[in-house]
N, C-alpha and C positions, 0 to 999 in steps of 0.2 A: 504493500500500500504506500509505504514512502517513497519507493522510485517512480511511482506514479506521481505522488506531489513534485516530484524535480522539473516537472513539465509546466509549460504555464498553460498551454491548449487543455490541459488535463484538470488542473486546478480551475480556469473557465466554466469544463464541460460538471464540475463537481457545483458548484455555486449556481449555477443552471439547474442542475438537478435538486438542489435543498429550493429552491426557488419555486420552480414547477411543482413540488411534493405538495406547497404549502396551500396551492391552488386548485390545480387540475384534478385528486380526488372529492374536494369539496365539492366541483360544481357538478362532477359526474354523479356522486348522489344526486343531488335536486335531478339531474339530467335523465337517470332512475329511474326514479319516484313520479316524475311528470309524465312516462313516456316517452321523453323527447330526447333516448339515445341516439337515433339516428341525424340530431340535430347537428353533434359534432363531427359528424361525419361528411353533412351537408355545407357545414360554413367552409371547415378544411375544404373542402374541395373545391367551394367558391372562390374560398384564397385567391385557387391560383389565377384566377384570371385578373385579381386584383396585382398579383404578380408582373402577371403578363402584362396590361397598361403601363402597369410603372417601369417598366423593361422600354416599353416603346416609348412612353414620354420623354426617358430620360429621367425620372425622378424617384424617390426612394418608395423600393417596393413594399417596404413594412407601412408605408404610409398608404398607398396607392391600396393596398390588404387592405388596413380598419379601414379605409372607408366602404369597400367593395364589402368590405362582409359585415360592419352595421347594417349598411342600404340592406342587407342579406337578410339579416336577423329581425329587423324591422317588418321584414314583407313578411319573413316565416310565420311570425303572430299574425299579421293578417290572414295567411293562409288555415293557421289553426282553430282561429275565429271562423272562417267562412267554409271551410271542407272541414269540421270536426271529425267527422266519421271516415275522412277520406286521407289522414294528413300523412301518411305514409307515400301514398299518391305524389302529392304535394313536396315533398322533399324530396322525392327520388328525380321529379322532373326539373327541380331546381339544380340537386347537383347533377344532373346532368348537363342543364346549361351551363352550369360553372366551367366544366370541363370542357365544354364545345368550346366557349367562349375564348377559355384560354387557349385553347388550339387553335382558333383562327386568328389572335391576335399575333403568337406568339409565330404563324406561320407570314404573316405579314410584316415583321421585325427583324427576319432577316434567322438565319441560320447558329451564326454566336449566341443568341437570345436562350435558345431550348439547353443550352449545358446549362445556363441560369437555371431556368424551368426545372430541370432536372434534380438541381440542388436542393429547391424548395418541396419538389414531388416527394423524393424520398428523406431531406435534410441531412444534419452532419451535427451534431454535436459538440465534437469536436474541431467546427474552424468556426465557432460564434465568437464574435468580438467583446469588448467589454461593456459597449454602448447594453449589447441584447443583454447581456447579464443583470445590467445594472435596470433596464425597464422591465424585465421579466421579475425583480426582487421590488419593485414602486407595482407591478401588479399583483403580486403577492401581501403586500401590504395594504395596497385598496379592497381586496377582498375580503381579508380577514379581518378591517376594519367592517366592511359590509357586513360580512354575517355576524361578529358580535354585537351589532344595533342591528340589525334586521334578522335574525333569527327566528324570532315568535312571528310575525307575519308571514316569512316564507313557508315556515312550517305548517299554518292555516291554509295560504296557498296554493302549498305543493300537493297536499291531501284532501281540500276541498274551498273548490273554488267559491262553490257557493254559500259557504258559512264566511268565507272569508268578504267576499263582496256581502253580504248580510249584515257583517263586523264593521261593517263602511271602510272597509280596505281598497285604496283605489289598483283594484286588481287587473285592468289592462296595462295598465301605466307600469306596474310592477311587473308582470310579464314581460311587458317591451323593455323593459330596463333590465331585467335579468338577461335575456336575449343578446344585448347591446352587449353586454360587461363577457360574456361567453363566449362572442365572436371577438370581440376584443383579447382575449386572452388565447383564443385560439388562433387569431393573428401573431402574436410575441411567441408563440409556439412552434409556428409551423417552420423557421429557419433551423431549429434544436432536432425537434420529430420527424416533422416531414407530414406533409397533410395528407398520406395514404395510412399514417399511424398517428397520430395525435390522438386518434380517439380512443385506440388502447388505452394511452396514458391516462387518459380522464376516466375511461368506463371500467375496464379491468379491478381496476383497486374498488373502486365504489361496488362492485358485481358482487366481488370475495367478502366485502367487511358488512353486505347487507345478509350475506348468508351468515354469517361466524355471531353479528351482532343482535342484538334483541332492541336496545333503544336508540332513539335518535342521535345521540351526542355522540355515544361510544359507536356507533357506526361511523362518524364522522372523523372522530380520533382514529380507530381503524384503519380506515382509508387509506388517509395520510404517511401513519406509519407502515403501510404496504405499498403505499405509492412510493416512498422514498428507497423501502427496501428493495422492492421488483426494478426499480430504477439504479441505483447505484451498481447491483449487481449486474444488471444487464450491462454498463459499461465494462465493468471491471473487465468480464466474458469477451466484451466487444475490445479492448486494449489486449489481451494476453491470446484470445485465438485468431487478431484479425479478421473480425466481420463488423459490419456497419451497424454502430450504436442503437440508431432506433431499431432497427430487425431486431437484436439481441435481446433489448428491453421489453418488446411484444411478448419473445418465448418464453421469457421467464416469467410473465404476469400469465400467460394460458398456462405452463407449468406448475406456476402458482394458485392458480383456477382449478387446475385437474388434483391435485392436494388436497385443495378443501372442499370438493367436491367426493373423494374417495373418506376424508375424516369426517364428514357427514353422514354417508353410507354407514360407513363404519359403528360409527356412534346411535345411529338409530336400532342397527342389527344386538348391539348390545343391551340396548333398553330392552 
């Protein structure tokens, strides 16, 4: 573990990781609990055409991202409002535009552009700069600023919407703002993961710690401490066998998945 500190890419990819931990299992609960797994699967994807613009403009693609995947996050509520019964529909055709989108920009920008695209497709971990670290640790902190003041409402919320609007909770507004902050983080992600896996990172941990845990909090501590662990180790894997950090960090949370999955089995057959 210490020769790995001698690195500074390495120390980067570690500070990225306690960063991401402190976020990405939290919102994968709510993302849960709401249904709305396929949500991160849909803004990642939408990323990259926000990628891809800011490739053609000329301008910084983590910016050209949040806005592309707000605009994103904002319609999805619209769409869950308006196809409730349908919204699987409704995400699967969004990211598919995301993807068309970014292949027809990215083919019109010229041939240097797609190793870009490519980066962002699958990410790297290790070559984030110190800028990404340092905004991925100010999104970690607005979150967990959010949910220790907004915890009891979301919790109304995520479980009923309509006791929560009964509560006089302004529960679109809170939806769209949830939305907003989600794609937002899943923009400061997607250069680390990569938007073909980010959503591992958020949903994986939150999957494990809803089966292992019985109440809200400790599911949420849970998480966390799976998300850091399924992450860390998945580098360590990804630095000593030579394979790419997000693939590594996926096996290890489905490895970790299939564990508590068999100490489930296991523990019921002995009741």
């Amino acid at each position: 573990m210490m020769e790995i500190l001698q690195y500074d890419f390495m120390v980067r990819a570690l500070l990225a990781i306690v960063a991401m931990s402190l976020f990405a299992p939290l919102l994968g609960v709510f993302l849960i609990l709401r249904r709305q797994s396929l949500m991160s699967d849909t803004l990642s994807h939408v990323s990259l055409a926000g990628v891809a613009f800011g490739l053609l403009l000329g301008i910084s693609p983590t910016i050209a991202t949040l806005i592309v995947v707000v605009l994103a996050a904002i319609l999805l509520e619209y769409l869950r409002t308006v196809y409730s019964d349908f919204l699987e529909v409704a995400t699967a055709i969004l990211m598919s535009l995301g993807l068309s989108v970014a292949l027809i920009v990215t083919s019109k920008s010229g041939g240097a552009n797609s190793v870009n695209i490519d980066q962002y497709l699958f990410g790297s971990i290790v070559t984030i700069s110190n800028t990404q670290v340092i905004l991925l640790f100010v999104m970690a902190a607005v979150i967990l600023v959010l949910f220790l003041l907004f915890i009891r409402p979301m919790y109304v919320l995520t479980f009923d919407e309509d006791v929560a609007f009964v509560d006089g909770l302004p529960v679109r507004f809170m939806s769209v703002a949830f939305n907003i902050v989600t794609g937002i983080a899943i923009a400061l992600m997607i250069p680390v993961a990569g938007a073909l896996l980010v959503s591992a990172i958020m949903v994986m941990p939150a999957s494990i710690a809803l089966r292992l845990a019985r109440s809200f909090k400790t599911v949420m501590l849970i998480s966390v401490v799976l998300g850091f662990i399924g992450m860390v180790s998945g580098l360590l894997i990804s630095y000593y066998a030579s394979t790419p950090a997000s693939a590594s960090i996926t096996i290890v949370f489905v490895f970790m998945f299939i564990l508590m999955f068999v100490y489930k089995r296991l523990t019921i057959k002995n009741k």
